[in-house]
Every structure is written in C-alpha cells, then in structure tokens.
C-alpha positions as CSV (number, residue, x, y, z in Angstrom):
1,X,-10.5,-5.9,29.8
2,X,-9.8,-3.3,32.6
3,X,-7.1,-2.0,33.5
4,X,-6.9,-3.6,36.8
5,X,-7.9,-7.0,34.8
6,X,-4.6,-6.1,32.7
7,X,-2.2,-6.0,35.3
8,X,-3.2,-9.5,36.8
9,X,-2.6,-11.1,33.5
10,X,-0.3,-9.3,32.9
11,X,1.8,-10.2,36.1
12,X,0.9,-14.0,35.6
13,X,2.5,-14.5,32.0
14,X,5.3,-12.5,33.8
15,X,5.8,-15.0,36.4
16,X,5.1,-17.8,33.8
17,X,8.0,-16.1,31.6
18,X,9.9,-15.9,34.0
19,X,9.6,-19.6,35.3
20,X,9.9,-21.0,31.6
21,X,13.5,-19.0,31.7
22,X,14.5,-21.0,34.6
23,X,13.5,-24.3,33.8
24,X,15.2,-23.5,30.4
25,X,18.6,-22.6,32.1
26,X,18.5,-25.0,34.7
27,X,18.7,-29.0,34.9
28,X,15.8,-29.3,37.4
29,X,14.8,-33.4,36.4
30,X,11.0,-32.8,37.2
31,X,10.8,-29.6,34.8
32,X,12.5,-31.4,31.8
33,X,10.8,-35.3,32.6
34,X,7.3,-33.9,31.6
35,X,5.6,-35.4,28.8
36,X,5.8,-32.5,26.8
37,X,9.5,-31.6,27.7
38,X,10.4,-35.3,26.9
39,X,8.3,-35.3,23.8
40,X,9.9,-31.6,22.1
41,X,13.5,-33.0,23.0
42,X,13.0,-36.1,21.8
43,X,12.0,-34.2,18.2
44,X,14.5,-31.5,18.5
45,X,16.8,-32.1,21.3
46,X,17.9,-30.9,24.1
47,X,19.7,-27.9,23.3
48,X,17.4,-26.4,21.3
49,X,14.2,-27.3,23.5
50,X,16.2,-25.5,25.9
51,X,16.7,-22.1,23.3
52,X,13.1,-22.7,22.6
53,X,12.1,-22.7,26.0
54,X,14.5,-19.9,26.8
55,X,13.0,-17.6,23.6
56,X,9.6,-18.5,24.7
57,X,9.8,-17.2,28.5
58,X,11.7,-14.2,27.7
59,X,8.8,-13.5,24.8
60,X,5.9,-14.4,27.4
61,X,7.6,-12.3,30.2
62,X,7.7,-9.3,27.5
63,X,4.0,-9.4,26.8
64,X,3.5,-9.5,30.3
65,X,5.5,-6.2,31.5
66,X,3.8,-4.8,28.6
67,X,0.1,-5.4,29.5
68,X,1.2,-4.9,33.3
69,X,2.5,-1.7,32.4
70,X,-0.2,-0.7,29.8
71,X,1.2,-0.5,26.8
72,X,-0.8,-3.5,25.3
73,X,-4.4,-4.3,25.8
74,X,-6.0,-1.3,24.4
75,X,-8.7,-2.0,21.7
C-alpha cells in the first residue's frame, strides 16, 4: 500500500479503536444487545467481555496511529 492508502486505514482502525473503548466503558444497551456481545458475555461474562473489548480497542487504536503515522506498513 501507499502511503496515502496507509493513513486511511490507518485512521479507520483508529476510530474503530477508539469506538470499541467506548462501548467497552460505557452501558449503551444497543452496543452490548448484539449477537455477538450477547453471545462473548454469555461465555465469559460481562466484566471480562468488557476488559476484552477494552484491550482490543486500545490494541486496534495502536496499530492505527502507527500505520497513520508510518511506522508500520513498510514491506
């Protein structure tokens, strides 16, 4: 990919990051009545769905900055 290419990706996994970290710390009843939200809670609970959600958007916010900033994507 280009660089240009980079930075859109890179600033969509941001704002996806950064949207899994509020629905994690948040109570919003349309974000955690999904399917899939009801399904990992009902295997894990709600706690930790809500660590796991939390670890997930602060890991997928990180790989964005870095391929909006260019430190990843090359290769």
């Amino acid at each position: 990919m280009d660089q240009h290419t980079d930075q859109i990706v890179g600033m969509v996994m941001l704002l996806g990051g950064v949207f899994t970290v509020a629905g994690a710390l948040s109570n919003w009843s349309w974000y955690w009545s999904s399917r899939r939200a009801r399904t990992l809670t009902s295997l894990i609970g709600v706690p930790a769905a809500r660590v796991l959600y939390l670890v997930l958007g602060l890991v997928l916010s990180s790989v964005g900055v870095a391929l909006a900033l260019g430190f990843a994507g090359k290769g």
